[in-house]
C-alpha positions as CSV (number, residue, x, y, z in Angstrom):
1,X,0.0,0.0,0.0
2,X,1.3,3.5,-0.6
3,X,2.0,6.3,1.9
4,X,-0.7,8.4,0.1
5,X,-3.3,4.8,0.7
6,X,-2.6,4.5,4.1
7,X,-2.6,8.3,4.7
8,X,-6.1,8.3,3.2
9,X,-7.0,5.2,5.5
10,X,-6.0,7.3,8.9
11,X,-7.9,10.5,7.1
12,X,-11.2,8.5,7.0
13,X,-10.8,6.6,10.3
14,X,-10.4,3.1,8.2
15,X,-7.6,1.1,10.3
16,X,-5.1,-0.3,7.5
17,X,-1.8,-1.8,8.2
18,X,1.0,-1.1,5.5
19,X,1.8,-4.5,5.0
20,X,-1.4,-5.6,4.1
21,X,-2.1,-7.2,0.8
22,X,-3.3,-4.5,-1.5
23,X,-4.8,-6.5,-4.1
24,X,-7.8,-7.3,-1.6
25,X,-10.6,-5.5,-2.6
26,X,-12.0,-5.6,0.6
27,X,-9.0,-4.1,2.3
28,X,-8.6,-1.3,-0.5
29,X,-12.8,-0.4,-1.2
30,X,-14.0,1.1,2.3
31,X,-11.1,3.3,2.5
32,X,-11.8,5.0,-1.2
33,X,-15.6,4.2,-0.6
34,X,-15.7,6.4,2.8
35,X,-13.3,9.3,1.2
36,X,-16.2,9.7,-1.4
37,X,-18.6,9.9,1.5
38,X,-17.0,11.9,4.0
39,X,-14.4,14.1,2.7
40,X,-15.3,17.9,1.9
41,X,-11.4,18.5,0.3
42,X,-11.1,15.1,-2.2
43,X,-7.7,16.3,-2.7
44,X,-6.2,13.4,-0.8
45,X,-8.6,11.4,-2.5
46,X,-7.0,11.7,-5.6
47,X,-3.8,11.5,-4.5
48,X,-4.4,8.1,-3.0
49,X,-5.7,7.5,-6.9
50,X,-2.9,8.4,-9.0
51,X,-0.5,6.2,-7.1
52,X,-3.8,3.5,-7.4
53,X,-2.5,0.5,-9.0
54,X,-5.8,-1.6,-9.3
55,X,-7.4,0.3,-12.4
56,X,-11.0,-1.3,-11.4
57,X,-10.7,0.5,-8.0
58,X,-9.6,3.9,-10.1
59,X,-12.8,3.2,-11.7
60,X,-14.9,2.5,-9.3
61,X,-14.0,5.5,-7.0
62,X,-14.3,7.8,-9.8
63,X,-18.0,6.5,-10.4
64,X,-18.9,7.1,-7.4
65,X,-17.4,10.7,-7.4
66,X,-19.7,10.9,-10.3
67,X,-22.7,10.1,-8.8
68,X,-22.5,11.2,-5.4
69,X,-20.3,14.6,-5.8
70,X,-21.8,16.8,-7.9
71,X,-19.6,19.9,-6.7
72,X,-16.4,18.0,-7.9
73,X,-15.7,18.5,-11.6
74,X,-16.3,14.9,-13.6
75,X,-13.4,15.4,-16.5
76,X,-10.7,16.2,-14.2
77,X,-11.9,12.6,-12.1
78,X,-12.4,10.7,-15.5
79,X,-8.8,11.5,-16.2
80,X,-7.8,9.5,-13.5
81,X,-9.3,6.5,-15.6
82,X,-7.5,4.8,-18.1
83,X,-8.6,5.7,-21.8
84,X,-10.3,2.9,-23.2
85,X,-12.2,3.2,-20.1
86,X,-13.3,6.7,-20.0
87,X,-15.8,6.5,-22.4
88,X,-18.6,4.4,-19.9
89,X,-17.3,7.6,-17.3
90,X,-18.6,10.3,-19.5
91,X,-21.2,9.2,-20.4
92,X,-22.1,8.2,-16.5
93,X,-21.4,11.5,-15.7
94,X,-23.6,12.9,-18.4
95,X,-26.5,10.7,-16.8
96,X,-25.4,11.2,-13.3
97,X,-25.7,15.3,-14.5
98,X,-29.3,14.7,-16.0
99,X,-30.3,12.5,-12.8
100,X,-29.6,15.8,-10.6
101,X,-31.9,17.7,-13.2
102,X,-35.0,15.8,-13.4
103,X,-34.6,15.9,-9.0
104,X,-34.5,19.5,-9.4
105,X,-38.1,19.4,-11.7
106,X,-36.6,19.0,-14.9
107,X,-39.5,17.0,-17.1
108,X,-38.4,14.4,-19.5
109,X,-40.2,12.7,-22.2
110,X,-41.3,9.0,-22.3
111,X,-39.0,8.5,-25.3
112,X,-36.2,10.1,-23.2
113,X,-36.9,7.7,-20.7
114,X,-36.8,5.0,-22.9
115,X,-33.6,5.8,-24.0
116,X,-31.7,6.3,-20.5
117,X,-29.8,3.3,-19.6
118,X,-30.5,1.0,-16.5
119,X,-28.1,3.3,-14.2
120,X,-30.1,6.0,-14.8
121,X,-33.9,4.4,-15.0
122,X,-33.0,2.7,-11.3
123,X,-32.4,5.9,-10.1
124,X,-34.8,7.8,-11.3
125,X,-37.7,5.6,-9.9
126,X,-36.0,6.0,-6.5
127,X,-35.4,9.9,-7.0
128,X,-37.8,10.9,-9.2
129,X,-41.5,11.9,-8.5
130,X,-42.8,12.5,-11.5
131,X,-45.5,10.2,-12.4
132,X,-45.6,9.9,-16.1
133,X,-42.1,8.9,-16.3
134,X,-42.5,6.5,-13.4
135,X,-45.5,5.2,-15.8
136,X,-43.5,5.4,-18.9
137,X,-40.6,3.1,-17.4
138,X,-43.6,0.8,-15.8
139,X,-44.6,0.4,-19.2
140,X,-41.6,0.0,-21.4
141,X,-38.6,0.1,-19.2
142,X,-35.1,-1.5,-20.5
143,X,-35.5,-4.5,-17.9
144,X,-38.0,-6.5,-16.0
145,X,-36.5,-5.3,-12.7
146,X,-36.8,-1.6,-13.9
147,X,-40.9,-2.1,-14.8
148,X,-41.5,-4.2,-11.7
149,X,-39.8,-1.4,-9.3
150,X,-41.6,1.3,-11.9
151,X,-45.0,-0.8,-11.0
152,X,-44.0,-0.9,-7.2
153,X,-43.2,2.6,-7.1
154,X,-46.4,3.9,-8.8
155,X,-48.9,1.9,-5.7
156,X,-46.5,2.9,-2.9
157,X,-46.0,6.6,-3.1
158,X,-47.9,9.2,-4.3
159,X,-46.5,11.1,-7.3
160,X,-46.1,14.3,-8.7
161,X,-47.9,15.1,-12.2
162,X,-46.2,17.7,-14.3
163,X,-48.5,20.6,-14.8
């Protein structure tokens, strides 16, 4: 582990010891997870992430940055990420980026909907209270789990229709 990991660890109160095998996911995951979580100043985030060996980590913690932090800039995160890899981060981010609008009232149209991919249809049933597009995706979503939780989600709460 490098000086940057295990000065992350300490940061975020997740007990590390040097020696211990970094290629354990579930030695490596909590510490990146809780910086994401906790951390106003990501900046020793991201130096724990350029000295990152384990691209699927990189990736991982820059997803999350992407969906959880919308004050952080996305490009200068998806940099982080290897190239051939950066091209499902952008377009996360894009999604992640429309997610935040349709919270804020943004409407979208049922063939919008039917466009977005899973990411974004899951979330927006859990976020979202707009009840044509929770109709739309009970309808015609991508996936059987999507139009059962659409379904679910139109009984249990009570919507909002967009005037």
């Amino acid at each position: 582990m490098t000086e940057e990991f295990v000065r992350l660890a300490d940061l975020v109160g997740v007990p590390v010891e040097q020696d211990a095998d970094a290629s354990l996911d579930v030695a490596v995951w909590p510490v990146y997870a809780r910086a994401v979580d906790r951390l106003a100043d990501l900046a020793p985030l991201r130096a724990a992430l350029v000295e990152e060996t384990d691209e699927a980590i990189v990736g991982s913690a820059v997803l999350r940055i992407i969906e959880q932090r919308a004050d952080e800039p996305a490009d200068d995160w998806i940099a982080l990420v290897e190239p051939p890899r950066q091209d499902f981060h952008v377009r996360r981010a894009a999604e992640a980026v429309r997610l935040r609008e349709l919270v804020a009232g943004e409407n979208a149209t049922t063939g919008e909907a039917m466009a977005w991919s899973d990411w974004l249809q899951r979330r927006v049933i859990d976020h979202v209270p707009t009840q044509s597009v929770i109709a739309a995706l009970a309808e015609g979503g991508r996936t059987q789990a999507v139009r059962s939780a659409a379904q679910s989600r139109l009984t249990d709460v009570e919507l909002v229709r967009p005037a």
